[in-house]
Structures are given as C-alpha cells and as structure tokens.
C-alpha positions in Angstrom: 89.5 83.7 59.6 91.9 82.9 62.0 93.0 80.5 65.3 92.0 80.8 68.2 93.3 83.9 70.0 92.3 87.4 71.4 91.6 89.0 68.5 89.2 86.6 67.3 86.5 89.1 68.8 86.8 91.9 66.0 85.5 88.4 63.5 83.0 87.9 65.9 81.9 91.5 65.8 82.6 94.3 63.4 84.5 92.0 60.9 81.6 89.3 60.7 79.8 91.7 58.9 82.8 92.8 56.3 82.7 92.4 52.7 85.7 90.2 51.9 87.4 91.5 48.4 90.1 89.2 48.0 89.9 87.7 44.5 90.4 83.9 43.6 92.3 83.3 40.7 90.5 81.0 38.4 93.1 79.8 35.5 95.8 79.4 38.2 93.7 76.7 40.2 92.7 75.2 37.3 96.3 74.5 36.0 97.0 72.3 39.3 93.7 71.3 40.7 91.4 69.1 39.2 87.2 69.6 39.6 87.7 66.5 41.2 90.0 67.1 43.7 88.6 67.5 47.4 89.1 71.0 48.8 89.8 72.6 52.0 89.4 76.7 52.4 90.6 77.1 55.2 89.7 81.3 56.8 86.6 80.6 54.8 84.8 83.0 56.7 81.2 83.5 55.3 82.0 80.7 52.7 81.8 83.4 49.9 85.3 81.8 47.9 84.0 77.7 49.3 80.8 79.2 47.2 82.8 80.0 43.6 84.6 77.1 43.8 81.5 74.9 44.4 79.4 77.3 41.6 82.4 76.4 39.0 82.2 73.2 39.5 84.6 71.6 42.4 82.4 68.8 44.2 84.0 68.5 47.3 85.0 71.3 48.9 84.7 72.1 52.3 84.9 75.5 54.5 86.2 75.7 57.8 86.5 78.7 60.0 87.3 80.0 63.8 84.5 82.7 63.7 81.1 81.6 64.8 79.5 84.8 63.4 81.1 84.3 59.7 80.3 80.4 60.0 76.7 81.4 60.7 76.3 84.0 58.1 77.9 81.7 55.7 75.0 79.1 56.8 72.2 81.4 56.4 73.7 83.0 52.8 75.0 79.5 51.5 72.8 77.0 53.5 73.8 74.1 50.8 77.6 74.1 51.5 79.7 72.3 53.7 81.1 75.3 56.2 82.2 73.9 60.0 83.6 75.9 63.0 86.4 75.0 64.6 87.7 77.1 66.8 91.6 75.0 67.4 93.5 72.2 66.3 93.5 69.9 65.2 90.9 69.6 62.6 88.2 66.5 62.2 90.0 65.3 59.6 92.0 62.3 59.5 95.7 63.0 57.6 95.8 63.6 54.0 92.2 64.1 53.9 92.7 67.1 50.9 93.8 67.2 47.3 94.3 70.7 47.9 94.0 73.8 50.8 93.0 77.1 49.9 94.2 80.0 52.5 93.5 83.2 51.2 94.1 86.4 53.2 93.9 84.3 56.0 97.4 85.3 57.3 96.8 88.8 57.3 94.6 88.4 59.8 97.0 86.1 62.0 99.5 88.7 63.8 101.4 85.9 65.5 104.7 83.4 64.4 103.3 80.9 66.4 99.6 81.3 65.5 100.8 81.6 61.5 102.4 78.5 61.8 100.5 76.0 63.5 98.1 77.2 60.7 100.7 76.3 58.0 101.4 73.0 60.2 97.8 71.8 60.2 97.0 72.1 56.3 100.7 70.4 55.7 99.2 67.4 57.7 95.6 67.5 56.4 96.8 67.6 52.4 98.0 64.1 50.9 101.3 64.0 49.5 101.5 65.4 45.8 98.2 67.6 46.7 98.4 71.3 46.7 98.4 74.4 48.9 97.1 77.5 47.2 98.6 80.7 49.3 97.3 84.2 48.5 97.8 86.8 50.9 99.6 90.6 51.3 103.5 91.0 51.1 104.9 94.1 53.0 103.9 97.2 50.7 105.9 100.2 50.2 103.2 102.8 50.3 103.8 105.8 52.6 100.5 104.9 53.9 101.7 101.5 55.1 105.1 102.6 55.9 103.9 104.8 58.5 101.8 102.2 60.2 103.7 99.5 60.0 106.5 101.7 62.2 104.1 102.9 64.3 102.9 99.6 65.8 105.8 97.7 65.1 106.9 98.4 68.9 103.3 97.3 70.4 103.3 94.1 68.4 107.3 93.4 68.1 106.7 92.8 64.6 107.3 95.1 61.9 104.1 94.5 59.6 101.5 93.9 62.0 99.0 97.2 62.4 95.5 98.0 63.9 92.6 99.6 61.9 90.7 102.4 63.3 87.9 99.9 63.5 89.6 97.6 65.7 91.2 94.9 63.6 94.9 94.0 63.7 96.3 92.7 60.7 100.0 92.1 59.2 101.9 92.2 56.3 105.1 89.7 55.5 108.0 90.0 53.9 107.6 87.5 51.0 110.0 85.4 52.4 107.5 84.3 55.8 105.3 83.5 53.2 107.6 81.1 51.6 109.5 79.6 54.7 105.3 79.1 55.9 105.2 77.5 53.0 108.2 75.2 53.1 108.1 74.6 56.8 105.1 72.7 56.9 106.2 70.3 54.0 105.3 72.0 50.4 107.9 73.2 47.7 106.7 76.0 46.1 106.0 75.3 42.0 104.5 78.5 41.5 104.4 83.1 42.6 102.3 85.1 40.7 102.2 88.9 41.9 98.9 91.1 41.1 96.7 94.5 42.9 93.9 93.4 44.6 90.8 95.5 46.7 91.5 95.5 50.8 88.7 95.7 53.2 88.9 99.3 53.6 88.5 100.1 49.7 92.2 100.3 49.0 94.7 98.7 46.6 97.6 96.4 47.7 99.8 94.0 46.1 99.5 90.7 46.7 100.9 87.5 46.2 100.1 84.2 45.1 102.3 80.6 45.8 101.3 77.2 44.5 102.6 74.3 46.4 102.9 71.2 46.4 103.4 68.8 49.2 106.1 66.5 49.2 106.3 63.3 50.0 107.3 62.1 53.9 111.2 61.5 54.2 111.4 57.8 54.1 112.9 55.8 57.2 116.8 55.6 57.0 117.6 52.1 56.6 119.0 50.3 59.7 122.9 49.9 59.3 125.1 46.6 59.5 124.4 44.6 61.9 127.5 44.3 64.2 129.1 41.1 65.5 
C-alpha cells in the first residue's frame, strides 16, 4: 500500500488479509483515459482495482505494491495480471513509462510528509507528459468520531490527521489542500475534484475526494542570453 517504512508490518500482517472498499469511479476514468492507455496502480495491494480495470477492458495495466503478503495474495486470486513488489524507489520503469497512475487510498495509509511525497515524486516522473494522475483518497472529516481521534494522536504523530486503529494500523486524513499541493508538487495541474461517501475498512462511511491531473510538460531550457564582447 505504502513505502517503505515501519508500519509496513500491519500490510504484512493483519491488513494483508483486509477487504479493501474503496470504489473506482468508472465514467470519471473514462472521460480522460483511454482503454489504450498504459496504467500504473500504484498501492495496488491484492490487485483487486488493477483487476476492474483489466476486466473492463484497459490492456496494459500494471500493479505495483510495497506489501509482499498483498502482492502474493494478489498472485494467487489474480494469477493473470501484472502485480510486482517493490518495496522503494525508484520503480523499474524508465521515465514516462504511464499514460496514466491510479493511487487510491494509498495516502491514507502513508502517515509521513516525506513518505507522501516521494510517492507523489515517483508517479510525476514515471507518467509522460499530458498523461494523467487519478487521486482518490480521505480529506479530514468532521465527524465527532474522527474529531476525537484525530486530537488524540495528533501529539504522538505531530500531525493533526494521522490516528491508529485498535487493530494496529495508523492511517491519516488531509486537509484537501495536501492533496492538491501533492498533486501540483510533483508536476500535475489539477483538471478535475469530484467529492462522494464511500465504505472504510472498518465498515464506516467517510467522504472522500477525487482529483484528475494532468502532468505538464517539463519547463523548457531558458535560452542563453547575448553573448558579450
């Protein structure tokens, strides 16, 4: 789900064997991804979104993930896709390999700045100019529920967001804003937010939200000035 840090072990562990809930959104990848594009999802975990977009008909798509227990469950329920583990960066892939990256609820399971963007970083140099980064992933929610952990651990974690479950993951919530400096940061301009509820690991509703990207074009070379005499 994640880079390569301490709490990879609750993927290798308890979380390997969770039911991931979070819900593609058909019609909007459809609008700016083509069935031929070639696709990263990236936090593919047990390939189980790298398997709808293959079942509706993208060809190339590819899942990549840090846990070795979700890459081999993926293998065993989805032995004819493409799913690697790669446990750092940077990824086998030469620059601008990607029409398009998928990372979905992959942040929310990336407490740290540094972690959340090196992620960002990576799929900014791995998808081709004019390609597209598809974000979906959990804002900061204003439930008491939420409230009350967020303030709980925010002194632990130094972030306001981040929280453990009583089963031993630690997760985090952003302020819509991380999502979109992530975003811009590592070289997209946001085209597209759509808001929407969506089903959490632990059986609950949140809010989520959805960016469309697009990557823009490296800053050309200034031209070299007069020549002096």
């Amino acid at each position: 789900m994640t880079s390569s840090q301490g709490f990879l072990g609750f993927w290798e562990t308890t979380g390997a064997g969770k039911t991931f809930t979070h819900p593609l959104d058909p019609a909007l990848l459809d609008a700016y991804v083509p069935r031929s594009a070639r696709l990263l999802d990236y936090g593919c975990g047990y390939g189980r979104l790298t398997a709808e977009l293959a079942g509706s008909g993208y060809r190339a798509v590819c899942g990549v993930d840090v846990s070795a227990a979700l890459v081999a469950r993926g293998r065993r329920e989805h032995p004819e896709l493409e799913l690697l583990h790669r446990p750092g960066f940077p990824l086998p892939f030469e620059d601008g390999s990607f029409d398009a990256a998928l990372l979905f609820a992959v942040l929310t399971c990336v407490p740290g700045d540094a972690d959340q963007t090196a992620i960002a970083g990576e799929l900014g140099r791995l998808v081709r100019p004019g390609g597209v980064l598809y974000l979906s992933d959990v804002p900061l929610q204003g439930d008491a529920l939420n409230r009350e952990r967020y303030a709980r651990f925010a002194e632990r974690y130094g972030t306001y967001g981040v929280f453990e479950t009583p089963d031993g993951g630690v997760f985090r919530h952003h302020p819509p804003e991380r999502l979109r400096g992530l975003v811009r940061e590592a070289g997209f301009a946001v085209v597209k937010e759509r808001a929407g509820a969506v089903a959490t690991l632990d059986g609950r509703t949140a809010e989520r939200l959805q960016l469309i990207a697009r990557r823009e074009p490296a800053a050309p070379a200034p031209s070299p000035g007069p020549a002096s005499g």
